[in-house]
C-alpha positions as CSV (number, residue, x, y, z in Angstrom):
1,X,77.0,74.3,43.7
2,X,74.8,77.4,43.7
3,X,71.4,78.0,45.3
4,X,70.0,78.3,41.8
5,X,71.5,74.8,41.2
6,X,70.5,73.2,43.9
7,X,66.8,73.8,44.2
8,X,66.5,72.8,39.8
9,X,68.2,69.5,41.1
10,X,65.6,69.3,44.4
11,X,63.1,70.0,41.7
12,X,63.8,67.1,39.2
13,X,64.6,64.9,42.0
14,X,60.6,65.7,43.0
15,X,59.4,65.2,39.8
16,X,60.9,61.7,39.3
17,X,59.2,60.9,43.2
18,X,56.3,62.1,41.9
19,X,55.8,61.1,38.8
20,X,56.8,57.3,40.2
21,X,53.8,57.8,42.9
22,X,51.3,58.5,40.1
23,X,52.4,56.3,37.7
24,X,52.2,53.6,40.3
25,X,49.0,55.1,41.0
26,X,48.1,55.0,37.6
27,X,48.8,51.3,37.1
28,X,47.4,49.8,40.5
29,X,43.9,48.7,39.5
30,X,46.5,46.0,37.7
31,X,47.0,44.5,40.7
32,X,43.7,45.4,42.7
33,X,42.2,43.0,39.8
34,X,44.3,40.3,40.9
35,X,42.8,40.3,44.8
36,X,39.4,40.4,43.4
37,X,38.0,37.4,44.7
38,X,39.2,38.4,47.9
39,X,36.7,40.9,50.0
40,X,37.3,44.4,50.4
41,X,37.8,44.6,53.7
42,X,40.2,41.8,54.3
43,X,42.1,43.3,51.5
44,X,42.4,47.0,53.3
45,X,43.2,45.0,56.0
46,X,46.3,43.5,55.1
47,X,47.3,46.7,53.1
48,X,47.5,48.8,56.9
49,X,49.2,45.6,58.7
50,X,51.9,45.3,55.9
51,X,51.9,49.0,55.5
52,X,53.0,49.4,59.3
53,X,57.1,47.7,59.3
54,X,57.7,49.4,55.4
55,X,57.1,53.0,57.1
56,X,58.7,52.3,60.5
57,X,61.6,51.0,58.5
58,X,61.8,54.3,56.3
59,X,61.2,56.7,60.0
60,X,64.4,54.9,61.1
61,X,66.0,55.8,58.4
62,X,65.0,58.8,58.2
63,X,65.3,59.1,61.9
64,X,62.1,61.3,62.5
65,X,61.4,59.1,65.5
66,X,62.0,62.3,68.1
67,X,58.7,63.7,66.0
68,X,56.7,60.7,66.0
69,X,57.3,60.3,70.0
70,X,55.8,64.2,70.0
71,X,53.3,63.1,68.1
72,X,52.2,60.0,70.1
73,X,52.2,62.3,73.4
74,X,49.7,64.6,72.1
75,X,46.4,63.3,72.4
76,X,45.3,66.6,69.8
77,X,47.5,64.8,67.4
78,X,46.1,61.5,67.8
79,X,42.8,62.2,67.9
80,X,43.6,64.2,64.5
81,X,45.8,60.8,63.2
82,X,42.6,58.7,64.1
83,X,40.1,60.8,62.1
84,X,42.4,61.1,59.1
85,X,43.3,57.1,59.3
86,X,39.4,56.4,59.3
87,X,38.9,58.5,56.1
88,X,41.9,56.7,54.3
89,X,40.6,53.6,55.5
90,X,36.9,54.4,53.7
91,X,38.7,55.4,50.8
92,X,40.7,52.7,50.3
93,X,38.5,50.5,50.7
94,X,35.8,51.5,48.3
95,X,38.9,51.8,45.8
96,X,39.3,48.2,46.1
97,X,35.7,46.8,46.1
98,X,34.8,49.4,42.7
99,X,38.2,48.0,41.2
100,X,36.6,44.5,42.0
101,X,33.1,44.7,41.0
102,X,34.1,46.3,37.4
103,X,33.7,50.2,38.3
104,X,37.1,51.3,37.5
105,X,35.4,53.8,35.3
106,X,34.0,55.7,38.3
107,X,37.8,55.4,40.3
108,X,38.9,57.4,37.5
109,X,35.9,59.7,37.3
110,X,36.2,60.3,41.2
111,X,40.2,60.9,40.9
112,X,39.7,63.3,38.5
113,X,37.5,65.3,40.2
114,X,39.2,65.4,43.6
115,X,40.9,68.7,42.8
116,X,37.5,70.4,42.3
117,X,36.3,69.2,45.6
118,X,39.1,70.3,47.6
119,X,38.5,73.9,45.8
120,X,34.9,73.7,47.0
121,X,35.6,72.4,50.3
122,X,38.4,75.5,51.0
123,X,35.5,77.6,49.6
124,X,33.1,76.3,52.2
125,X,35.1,75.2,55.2
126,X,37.6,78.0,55.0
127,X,35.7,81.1,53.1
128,X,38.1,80.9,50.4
129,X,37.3,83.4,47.2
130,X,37.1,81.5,43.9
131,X,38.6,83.1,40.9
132,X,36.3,82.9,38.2
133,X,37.9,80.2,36.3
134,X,37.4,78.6,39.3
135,X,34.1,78.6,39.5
136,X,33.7,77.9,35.6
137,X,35.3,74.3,36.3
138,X,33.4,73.3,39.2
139,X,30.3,74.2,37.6
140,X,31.3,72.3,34.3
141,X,32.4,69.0,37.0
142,X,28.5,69.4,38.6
143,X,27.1,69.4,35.1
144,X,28.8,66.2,34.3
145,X,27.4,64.5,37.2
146,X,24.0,65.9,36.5
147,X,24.6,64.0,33.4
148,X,25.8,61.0,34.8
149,X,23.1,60.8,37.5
150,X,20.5,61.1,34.6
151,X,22.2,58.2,32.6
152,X,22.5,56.2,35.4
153,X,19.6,57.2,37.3
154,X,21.0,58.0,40.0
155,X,23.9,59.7,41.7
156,X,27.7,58.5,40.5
157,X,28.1,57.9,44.6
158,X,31.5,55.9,44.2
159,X,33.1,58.3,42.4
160,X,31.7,61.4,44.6
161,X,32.8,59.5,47.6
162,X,36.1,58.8,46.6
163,X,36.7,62.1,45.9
164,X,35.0,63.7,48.9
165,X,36.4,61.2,51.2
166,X,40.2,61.5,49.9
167,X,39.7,65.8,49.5
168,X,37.9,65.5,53.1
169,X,41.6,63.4,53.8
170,X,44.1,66.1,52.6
171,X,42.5,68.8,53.9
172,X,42.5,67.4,57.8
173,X,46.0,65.9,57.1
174,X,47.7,69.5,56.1
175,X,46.3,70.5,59.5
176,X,48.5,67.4,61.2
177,X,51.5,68.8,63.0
178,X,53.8,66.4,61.9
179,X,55.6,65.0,58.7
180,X,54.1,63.2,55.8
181,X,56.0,60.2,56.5
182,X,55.6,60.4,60.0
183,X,51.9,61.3,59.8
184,X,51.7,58.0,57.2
185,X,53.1,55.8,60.0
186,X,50.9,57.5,62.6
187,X,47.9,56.7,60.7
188,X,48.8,52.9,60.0
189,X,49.8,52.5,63.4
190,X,46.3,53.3,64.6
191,X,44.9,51.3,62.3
192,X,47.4,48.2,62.6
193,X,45.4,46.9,65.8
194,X,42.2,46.6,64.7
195,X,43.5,45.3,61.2
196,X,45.6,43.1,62.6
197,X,43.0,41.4,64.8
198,X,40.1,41.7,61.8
199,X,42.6,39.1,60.0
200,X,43.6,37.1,62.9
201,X,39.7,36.1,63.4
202,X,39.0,35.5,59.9
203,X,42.1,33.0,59.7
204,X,40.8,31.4,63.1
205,X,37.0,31.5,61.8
206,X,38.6,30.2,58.2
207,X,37.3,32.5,56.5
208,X,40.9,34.6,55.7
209,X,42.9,34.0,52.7
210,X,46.0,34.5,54.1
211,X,46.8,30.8,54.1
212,X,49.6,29.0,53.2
213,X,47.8,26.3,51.6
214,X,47.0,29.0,48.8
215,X,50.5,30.4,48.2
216,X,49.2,33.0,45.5
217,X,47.0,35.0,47.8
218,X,49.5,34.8,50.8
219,X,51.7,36.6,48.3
220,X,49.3,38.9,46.8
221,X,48.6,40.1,50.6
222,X,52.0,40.4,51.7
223,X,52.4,42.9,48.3
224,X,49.5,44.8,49.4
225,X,52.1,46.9,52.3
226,X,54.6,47.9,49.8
227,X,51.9,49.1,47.0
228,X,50.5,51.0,49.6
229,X,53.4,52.3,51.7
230,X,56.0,53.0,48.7
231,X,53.7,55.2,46.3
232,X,52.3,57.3,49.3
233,X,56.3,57.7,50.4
234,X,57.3,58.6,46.8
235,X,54.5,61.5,46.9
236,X,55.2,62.8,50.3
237,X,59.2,63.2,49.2
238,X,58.2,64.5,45.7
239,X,55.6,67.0,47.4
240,X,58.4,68.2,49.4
241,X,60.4,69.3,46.5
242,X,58.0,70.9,43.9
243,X,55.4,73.4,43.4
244,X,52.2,73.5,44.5
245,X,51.2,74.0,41.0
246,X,53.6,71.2,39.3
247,X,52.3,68.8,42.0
248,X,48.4,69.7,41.4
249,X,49.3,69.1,37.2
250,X,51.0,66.3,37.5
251,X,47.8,64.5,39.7
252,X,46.3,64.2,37.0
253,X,48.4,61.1,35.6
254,X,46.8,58.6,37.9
255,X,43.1,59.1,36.8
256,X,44.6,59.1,33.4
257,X,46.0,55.5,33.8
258,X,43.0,53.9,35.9
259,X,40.7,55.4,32.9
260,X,42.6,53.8,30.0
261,X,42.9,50.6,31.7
262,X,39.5,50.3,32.8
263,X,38.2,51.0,29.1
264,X,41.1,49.9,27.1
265,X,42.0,46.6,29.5
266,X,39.0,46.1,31.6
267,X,36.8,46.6,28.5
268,X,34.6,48.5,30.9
269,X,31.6,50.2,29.2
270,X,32.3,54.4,28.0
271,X,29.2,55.4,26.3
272,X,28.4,58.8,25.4
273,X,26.7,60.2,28.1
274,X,30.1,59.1,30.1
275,X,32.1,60.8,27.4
276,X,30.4,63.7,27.8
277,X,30.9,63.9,31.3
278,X,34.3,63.0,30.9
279,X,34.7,65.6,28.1
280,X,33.2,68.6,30.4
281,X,35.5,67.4,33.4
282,X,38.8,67.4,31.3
283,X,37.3,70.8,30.2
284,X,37.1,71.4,33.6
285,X,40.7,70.3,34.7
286,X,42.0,72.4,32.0
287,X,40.4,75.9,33.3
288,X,41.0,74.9,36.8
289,X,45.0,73.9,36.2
290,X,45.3,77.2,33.6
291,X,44.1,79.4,36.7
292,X,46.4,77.1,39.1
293,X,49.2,78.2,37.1
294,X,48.3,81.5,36.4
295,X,47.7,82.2,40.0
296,X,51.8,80.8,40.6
297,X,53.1,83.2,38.0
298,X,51.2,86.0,39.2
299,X,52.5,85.2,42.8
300,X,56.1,84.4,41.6
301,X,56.6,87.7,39.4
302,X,55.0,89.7,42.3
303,X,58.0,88.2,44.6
304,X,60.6,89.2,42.1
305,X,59.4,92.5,41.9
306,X,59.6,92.9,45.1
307,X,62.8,92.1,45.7
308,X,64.1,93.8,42.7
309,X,62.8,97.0,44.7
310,X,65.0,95.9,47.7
311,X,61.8,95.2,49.4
């Protein structure tokens, strides 16, 4: 098998991990609707605890456990682990309660967006140059909340803090010295304590629903570690494996999936000051993605070149 070979069947191997993480992505406000009588918080809860022996069991496997015992000895890495944990944990659980309380819309809205935010906060945190297209779609993205805010009267705040909270989440986590599975198991494992006693007290207070008189919910709960844990390992092994640029594309397919099951199977509310937003952020998304691209064929041909030269 030649070099050439190998890396086009690393490549569609990532596609097929990624495109599984999105589309389960994609389709998980399905089952979020299910645990909606259930609070938020009991619901995040359950998704860490239950997250915790899926992504031990796929470290073993894997047998990264030299880099997670690293990991644990560096108080740096854990202090880093904690903060990105806590950011997950905000994010996930406002996913839940808008999927809950009929504000799918905005998940979608805030999904979408993401990408923008992360260009902004590299902008900001890290003095990054925008390109001109660049710039074009995030100013295009802050007109459509302008136009939200005024239709709602006030700020779209779920769907600004999804997206500020998960870009906030990727940018500390590139900064984690350690694997995307491992880092995934770090996080949980931080969590699991707290988590796990959060739903021991609420079963000894009765107030949990993790009972077995209501066999439904214990199920539902018990579901909750491998819808989180499996997607997130999908994307870590597809990210692995693909372009920056085919990964930041291809994002775009779980926003896609909450949107048209929030309207189209939610038969949540899209009137046309939302389609107008909506319209100037896939306007947005377009610009920003064509210069994503652009950029990577620029970079690519510029590396060919080079070599070509003997460089």
């Amino acid at each position: 098998m030649t070099a050439q070979t190998a890396s086009s069947d690393g490549a569609a191997r990532g596609f097929v991990y990624a495109l599984l993480a999105y589309g389960f992505w994609g389709t998980l406000p399905l089952f979020m609707k299910l645990l909606a009588h259930i609070p938020a918080v009991e619901v995040v809860a359950h998704r860490i605890v239950w997250s915790v022996p899926i992504a031990g069991a796929v470290i073993l496997a894997l047998g990264r456990t030299a880099d997670l015992k690293r990991a644990l000895r560096s108080p740096r890495t854990i202090a880093l682990a904690a903060l990105t944990a806590g950011l997950i944990t905000v994010n996930w659980g406002l996913y839940v309660w808008a999927i809950a309380v009929d504000r799918a819309v905005e998940t979608s809205l805030g999904y979408y967006i993401n990408p923008l935010v992360s260009v902004v906060l590299g902008a900001v945190l890290l003095k990054e140059r925008l390109s001109r297209a660049q710039i074009a779609a995030v100013a295009l993205a802050a007109v459509a909340v302008v136009i939200l805010t005024l239709e709602a009267g006030g700020l779209p705040w779920v769907s600004l803090a999804l997206a500020f909270s998960f870009a906030a989440y990727g940018f500390l986590r590139k900064t984690l010295p350690i694997g995307p599975s491992q880092g995934f198991f770090l996080e949980v494992l931080i969590l699991a304590l707290p988590a796990l006693g959060y739903v021991l007290w609420l079963g000894a207070t009765g107030q949990g629903h993790f009972v077995w008189s209501n066999p439904n919910d214990v199920v539902l709960l018990l579901l909750c570690g491998p819808t989180t844990a499996v997607p997130l390992l999908f994307y870590a092994f597809g990210a692995k494996l693909l372009r920056l640029s085919t990964l930041g594309i291809m994002q775009y397919v779980a926003p896609t999936g909450i949107f048209l099951i929030a309207v189209f199977v939610f038969g949540e509310p899209f009137g046309q000051a939302r389609a107008m937003a909506f319209g100037l952020i896939w306007i947005a998304l377009a610009i920003y993605t064509w210069s994503m691209v652009s950029q990577a064929r620029s970079s690519r041909d510029a590396a060919q070149g080079f070599e070509h030269r003997g460089g």
